[in-house]
N, C-alpha and C positions, 0 to 999 in steps of 0.2 A: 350246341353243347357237345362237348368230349364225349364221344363213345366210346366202352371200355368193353372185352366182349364178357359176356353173361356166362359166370360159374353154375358151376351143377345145387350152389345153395342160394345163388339169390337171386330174388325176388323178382320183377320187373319193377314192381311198385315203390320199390326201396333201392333202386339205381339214383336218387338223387343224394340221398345218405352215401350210399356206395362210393361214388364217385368222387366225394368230397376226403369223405377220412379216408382213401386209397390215397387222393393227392397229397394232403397233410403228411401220410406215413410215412411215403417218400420223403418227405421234408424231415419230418424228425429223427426217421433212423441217422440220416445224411448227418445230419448237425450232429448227433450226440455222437455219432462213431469217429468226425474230427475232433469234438472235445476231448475224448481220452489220450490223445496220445499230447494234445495243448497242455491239458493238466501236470501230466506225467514231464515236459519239457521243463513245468513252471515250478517244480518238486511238491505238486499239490497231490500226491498218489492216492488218497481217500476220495477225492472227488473225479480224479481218472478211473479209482474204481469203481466209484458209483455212478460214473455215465456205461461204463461194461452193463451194470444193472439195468441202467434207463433204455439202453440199446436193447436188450432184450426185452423190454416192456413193450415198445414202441412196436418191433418184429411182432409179439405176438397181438399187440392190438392191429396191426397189420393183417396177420393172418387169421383172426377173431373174425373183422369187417369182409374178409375173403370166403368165408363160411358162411354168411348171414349174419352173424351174431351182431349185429352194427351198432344196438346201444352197449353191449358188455365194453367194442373196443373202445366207444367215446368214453368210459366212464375209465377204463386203464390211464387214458392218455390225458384225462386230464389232471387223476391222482398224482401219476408221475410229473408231471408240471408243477405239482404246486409241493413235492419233494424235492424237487429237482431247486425250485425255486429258494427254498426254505432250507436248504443246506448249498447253496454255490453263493447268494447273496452277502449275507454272513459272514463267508470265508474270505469271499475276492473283495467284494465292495458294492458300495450301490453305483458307482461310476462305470461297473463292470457290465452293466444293461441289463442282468440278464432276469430284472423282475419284469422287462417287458413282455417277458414271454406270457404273461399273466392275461395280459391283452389278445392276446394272438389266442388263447384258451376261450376268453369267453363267447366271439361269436360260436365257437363248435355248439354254447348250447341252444341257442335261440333253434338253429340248424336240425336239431334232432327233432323241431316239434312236425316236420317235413314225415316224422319217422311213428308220430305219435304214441311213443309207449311211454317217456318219461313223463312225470305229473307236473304239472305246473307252476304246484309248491316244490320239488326239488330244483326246476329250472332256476327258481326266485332265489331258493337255499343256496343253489351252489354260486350265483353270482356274487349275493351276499359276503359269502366266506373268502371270494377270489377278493374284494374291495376291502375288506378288514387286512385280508393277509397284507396288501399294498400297503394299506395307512400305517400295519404294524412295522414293517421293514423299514416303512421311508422314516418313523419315528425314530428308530433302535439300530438300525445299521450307522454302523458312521467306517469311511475311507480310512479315515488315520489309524484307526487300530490294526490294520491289515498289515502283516509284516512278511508277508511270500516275497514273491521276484517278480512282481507285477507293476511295471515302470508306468509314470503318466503317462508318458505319452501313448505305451503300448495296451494300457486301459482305454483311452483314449478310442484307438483303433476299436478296441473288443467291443465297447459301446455301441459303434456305426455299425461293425456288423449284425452284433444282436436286434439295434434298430430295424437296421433292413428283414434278418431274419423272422424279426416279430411281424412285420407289417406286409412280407411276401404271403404270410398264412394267414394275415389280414385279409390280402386280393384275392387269396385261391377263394375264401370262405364265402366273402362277398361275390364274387365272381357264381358258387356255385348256385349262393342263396338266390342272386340276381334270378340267374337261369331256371332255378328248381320254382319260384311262384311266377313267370311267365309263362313258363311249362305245362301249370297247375292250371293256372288261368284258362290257355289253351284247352285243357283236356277237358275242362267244367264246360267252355263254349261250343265245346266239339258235343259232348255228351245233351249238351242243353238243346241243338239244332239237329241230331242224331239219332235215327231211328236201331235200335241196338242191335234188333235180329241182322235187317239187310244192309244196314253202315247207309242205306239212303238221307237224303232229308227227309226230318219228321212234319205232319203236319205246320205246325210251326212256324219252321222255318221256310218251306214251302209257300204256303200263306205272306210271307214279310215276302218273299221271291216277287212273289205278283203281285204286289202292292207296288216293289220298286221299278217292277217290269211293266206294268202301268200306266207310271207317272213316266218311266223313258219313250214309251209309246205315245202317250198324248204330247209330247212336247216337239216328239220326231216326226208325230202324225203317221208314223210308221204300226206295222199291225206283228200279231204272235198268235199262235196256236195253244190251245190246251189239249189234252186227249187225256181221257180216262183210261184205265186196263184193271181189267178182271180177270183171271184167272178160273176157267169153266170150271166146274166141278170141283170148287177147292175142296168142299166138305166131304169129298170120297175118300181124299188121301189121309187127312185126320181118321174118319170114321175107320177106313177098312187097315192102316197100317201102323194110327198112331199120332200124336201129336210131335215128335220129332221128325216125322215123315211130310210133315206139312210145313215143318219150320225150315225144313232142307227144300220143299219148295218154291217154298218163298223167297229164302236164299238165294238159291240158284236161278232163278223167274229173275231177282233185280240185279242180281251180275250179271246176265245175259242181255237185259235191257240196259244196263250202264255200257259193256262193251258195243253194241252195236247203235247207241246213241250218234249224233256230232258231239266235239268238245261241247262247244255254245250249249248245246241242250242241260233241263237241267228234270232230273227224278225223284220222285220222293214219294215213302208210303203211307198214302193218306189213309187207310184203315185196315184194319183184315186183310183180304188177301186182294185189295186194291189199292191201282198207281195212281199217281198223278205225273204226264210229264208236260213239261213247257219248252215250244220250239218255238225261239226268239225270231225274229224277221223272215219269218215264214205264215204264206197265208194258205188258207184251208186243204187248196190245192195241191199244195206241196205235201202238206202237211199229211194227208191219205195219203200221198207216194209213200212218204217214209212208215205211215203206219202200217200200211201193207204188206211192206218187205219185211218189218218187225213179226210182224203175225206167221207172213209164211217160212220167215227163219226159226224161230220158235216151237214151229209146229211141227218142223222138220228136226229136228235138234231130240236127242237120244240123253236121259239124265240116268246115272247109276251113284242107287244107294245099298249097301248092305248086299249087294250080290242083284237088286232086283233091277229091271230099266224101267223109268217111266217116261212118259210125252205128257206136253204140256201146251192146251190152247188156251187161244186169251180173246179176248171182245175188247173192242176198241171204240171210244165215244170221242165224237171230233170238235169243238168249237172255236172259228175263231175272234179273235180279241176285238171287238170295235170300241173306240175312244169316245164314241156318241152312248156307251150302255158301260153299266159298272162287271167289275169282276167277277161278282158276284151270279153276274143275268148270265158272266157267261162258263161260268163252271155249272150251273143250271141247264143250259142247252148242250155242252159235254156230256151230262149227267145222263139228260133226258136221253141224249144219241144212243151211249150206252146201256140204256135200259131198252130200247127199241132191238138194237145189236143182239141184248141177251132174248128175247122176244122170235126173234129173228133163225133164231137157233143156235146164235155164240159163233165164235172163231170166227168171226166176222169185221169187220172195220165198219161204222156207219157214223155219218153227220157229213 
């Protein structure tokens, strides 16, 4: 998707809105500020002066949606559409396109439900009014009464353009909508396998990880490691400094563990202030190497919160994957490792 950089008023959450009527704007100021001086050639001066108006609509629903304001500016741009509609149709003709623009109007509101503040009956209302206004025009407008400077043939032309013009705010609309519910999608799927303090995998997702890591294992006949991690003493740093003090341990304990991982490897917080990681094509052996180095990098590593420094050790539970017992037996024997480790005295590695 187009990234647009982030004003001092909006949102992160309302960059799909954003983005949309920013590109629209551009389109409409563009258009209506060539119609004035078209009108003005065609000696249609009241409607050269009221694209001056429409221009200036457009600009501040513009700079409305630059502010945050993003339903105010949808609701300008559409008013102006449908006066714009309802005094140029009239005048020029209906050969002259330019009720298409009526079309190019209604997906902006589907659009806005991305923004959720409009209600569902005015979504309904305003389509409604857009479909009457078309059936009214197409009934009561008629060509031949039209007596400007406005030749077939160069009707003709005004038509293909307003076509395209309608149906380019057609693509931009669709285009953003496309983008804004894959987006959406995305960010529920992220949110759904995402543990939210340390951006790990949550149990969860975790859990589906070893189910599929598993079934790749029994088929390859190939093995994997699990290893627990505890975090010694997490209840000191809650009790004596705070429950933000423990949530910045946590934090920083699984970016510490993400950066000195492999790619391959894979983290997630299975509860409290305990990991889970899984090292694919690695058997036990290996598997203590890497937990080792993790422990005694960790335990060397200096954190600063709030002016204070604290150190940070971990206990380590080792099991690896055999395709002869389930995943279960062997996050059990991690487990067990683990509880031996804390037994042990912690900051330990054992299994």
């Amino acid at each position: 998707m187009e990234t647009i950089k982030k004003t001092d008023w909006v949102h992160l959450k309302d960059y799909r809105v954003y983005l949309v009527i920013n590109t629209i704007g551009y389109v409409g100021v563009a258009v209506h500020l060539v119609l004035i001086p078209l009108f003005y050639w065609l000696n249609l001066d009241l409607l050269a002066l009221f694209n001056v108006f429409s221009s200036v609509m457009w600009i501040s629903a513009w700079l409305l949606n630059r502010r945050g304001r993003h339903q105010a500016a949808i609701i300008l741009m559409i008013v102006e559409v449908i006066l714009h509609t309802l005094l140029v149709v009239p005048v020029v003709g209906w050969h002259s396109g330019f009720q298409y623009y009526l079309f190019a109007a209604v997906p902006t509101i589907p659009f806005t439900l991305f923004h959720h503040k409009l209600e569902g009956y005015a979504i309904v209302l305003i389509s409604i009014v857009m479909c009457v206004l078309f059936i009214l025009l197409n009934a009561y407008t008629h060509d031949e009464n039209y007596t400007g400077t406005l030749s077939a043939s160069f009707g003709a032309v005004i038509n293909i353009i307003n076509i395209i013009i309608s149906f380019t705010a057609l693509c931009v609309v669709s285009y953003y909508f496309r983008n804004a519910s894959l987006s959406l999608e995305k960010e529920l799927e992220k949110q759904a396998h995402t543990d939210p303090l340390t951006g790990l995998f949550n149990r969860r997702r975790m859990r589906s990880y070893l189910e599929q890591r598993g079934s790749v294992s029994s088929r390859n006949r190939s093995t994997f490691s699990v290893v627990f991690v505890d975090i010694d003493y997490f209840k000191q740093f809650n009790d004596t400094y705070g429950h933000h003090c423990g949530d910045f341990i946590l934090g920083a304990a699984a970016e510490f563990m993400k950066k000195h991982l492999r790619k391959e490897d894979a983290i997630a917080r299975w509860g409290g202030e305990e990991f889970l990681i899984v090292l694919p094509d690695t058997d036990i052996r290996h598997a203590r190497l890497i937990a080792e180095k993790l422990r005694s990098a960790i335990a060397e590593e200096r954190f600063h919160l709030g002016g204070q420094e604290f150190r940070i050790t971990m206990t380590f539970g080792l099991s690896e994957y055999n395709f002869d017992h389930s995943i279960e037996d062997c996050l059990k024997l991690a487990d067990m490792a683990l509880y031996k480790g804390k037994e042990a005295g912690r900051n330990t590695v054992m299994g």
